[in-house]
N, C-alpha and C positions, 0 to 999 in steps of 0.2 A: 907795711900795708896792713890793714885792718881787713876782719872780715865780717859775713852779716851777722854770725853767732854775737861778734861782740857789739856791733851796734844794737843788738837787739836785747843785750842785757844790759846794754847804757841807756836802750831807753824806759825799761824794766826799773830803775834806779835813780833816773837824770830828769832833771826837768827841761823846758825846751831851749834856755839860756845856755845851763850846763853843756847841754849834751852836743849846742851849736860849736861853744867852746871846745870841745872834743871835737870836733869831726874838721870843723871850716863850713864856710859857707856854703860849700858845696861839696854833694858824693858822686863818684865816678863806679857806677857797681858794675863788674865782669858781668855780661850776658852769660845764662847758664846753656852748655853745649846744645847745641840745636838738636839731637837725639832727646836730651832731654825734655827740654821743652815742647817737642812733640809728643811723646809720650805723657806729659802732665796735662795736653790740650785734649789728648784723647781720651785720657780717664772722665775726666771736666765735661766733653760732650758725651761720654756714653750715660756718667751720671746723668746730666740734664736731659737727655731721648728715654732712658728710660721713664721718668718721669715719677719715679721711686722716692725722688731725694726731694724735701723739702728746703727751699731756703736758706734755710740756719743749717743743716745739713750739708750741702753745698757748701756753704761757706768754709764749713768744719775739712770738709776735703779737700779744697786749692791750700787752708792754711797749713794742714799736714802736708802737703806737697809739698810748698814752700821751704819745711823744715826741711826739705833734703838738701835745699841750696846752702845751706850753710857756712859754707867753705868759701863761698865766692868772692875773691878779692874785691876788697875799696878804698877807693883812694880818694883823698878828702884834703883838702887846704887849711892848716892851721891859722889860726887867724895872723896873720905877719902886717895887717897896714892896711891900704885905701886900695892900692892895687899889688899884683903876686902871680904866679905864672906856677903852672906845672909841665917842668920838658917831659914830654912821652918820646919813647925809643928802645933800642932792642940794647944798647948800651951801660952796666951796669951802676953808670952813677946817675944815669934818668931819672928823674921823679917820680917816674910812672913807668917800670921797667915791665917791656915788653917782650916776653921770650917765645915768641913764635916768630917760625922765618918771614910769613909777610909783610910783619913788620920793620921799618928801615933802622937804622943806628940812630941816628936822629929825624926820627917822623914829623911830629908836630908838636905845636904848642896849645894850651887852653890858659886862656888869662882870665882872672877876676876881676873886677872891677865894680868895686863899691859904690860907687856915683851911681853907675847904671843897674847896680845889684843882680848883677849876674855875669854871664860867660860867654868868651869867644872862643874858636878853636881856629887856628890857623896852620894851613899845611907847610912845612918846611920842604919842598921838593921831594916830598919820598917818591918811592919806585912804585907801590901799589895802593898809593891813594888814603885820602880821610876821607871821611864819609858821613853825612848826618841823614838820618834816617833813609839809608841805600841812595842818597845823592851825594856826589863825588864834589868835591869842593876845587874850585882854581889852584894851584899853588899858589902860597904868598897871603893869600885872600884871608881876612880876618872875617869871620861869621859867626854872628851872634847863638847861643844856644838859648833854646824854651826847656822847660821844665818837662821832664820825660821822653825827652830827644832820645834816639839811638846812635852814637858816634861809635862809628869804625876806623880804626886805626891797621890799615890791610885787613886782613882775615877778621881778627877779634873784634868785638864790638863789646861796649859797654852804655849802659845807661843811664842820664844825667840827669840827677835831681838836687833843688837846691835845698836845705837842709831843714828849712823851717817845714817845708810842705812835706818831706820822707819824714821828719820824726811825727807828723798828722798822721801818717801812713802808716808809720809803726806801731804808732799807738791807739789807733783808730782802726786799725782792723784787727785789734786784739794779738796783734804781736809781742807787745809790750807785757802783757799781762798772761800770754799763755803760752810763749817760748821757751 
């Protein structure tokens, strides 16, 4: 599993062909611990109430925040064909190995698929749920993903973006260039 340090110096390096080739069509990035994440919300509003920080300033600060995520697992689909699947589970030959207990042995599935250039997630019967943006999905049920979706697999969640648009992102907020 990769993580955002090195997506961030592939995209430092990669053009957006390269870097798709590295990653897969799509990334699967670990949500950073909700402590944290509060704590990054709150710098973020005390800067902007004070009213101290100009703009470009601002910016300068969520991006240094940012760098602390660094570590944050992702998980991406090499390019294998038209369609391609990654099993998520607590199990360690999952594709997407998930080591926390909310998670099931065998949770769910997310497939790719080319024609439709994008993603489904599908629950395999776990015990505590998948979930796209804090809505619990059927068993069984195949659901399409959007671009920036939140999917929870039990407790963990992570965020789905497809590859053309995160390396915009990467590169486009000055990641690429000041990581």
């Amino acid at each position: 599993m990769l993580q955002i340090r090195e997506l961030r110096s592939w995209a430092r390096t990669l053009g957006p062909e390269e870097f798709r080739h590295q990653v897969g069509p799509f990334v699967l990035i670990q949500r950073p611990p909700q402590p944290l994440l509060e704590q990054a919300a709150l710098q973020v509003e005390a800067s902007h109430t004070r009213g101290m920080a100009k703009r470009g300033q601002l910016v300068e600060e969520i991006l240094t925040m940012i760098q602390g995520f660094d570590n944050l697992a992702v998980a991406g689909l090499p390019p294998l064909g038209e369609e391609a699947e990654i099993r998520v589970g607590r199990l360690p030959d999952s594709d997407l190995m998930v080591d926390e207990p909310s998670v099931s042995k065998e949770h769910a599935v997310v497939r790719w698929d080319a024609a439709q250039g994008g993603c489904s997630v599908q629950d395999l019967g776990s015990k505590n749920g998948t979930f796209i943006n804090a809505q619990e999905l059927p068993p069984q049920q195949e659901t399409l993903l959007v671009d920036g979706d939140v999917v929870g697999f039990g407790d963990e969640q992570f965020m789905y973006f497809v590859t053309e648009g995160f390396y915009a992102k990467l590169a486009g907020a000055g990641f690429a260039r000041g990581g």
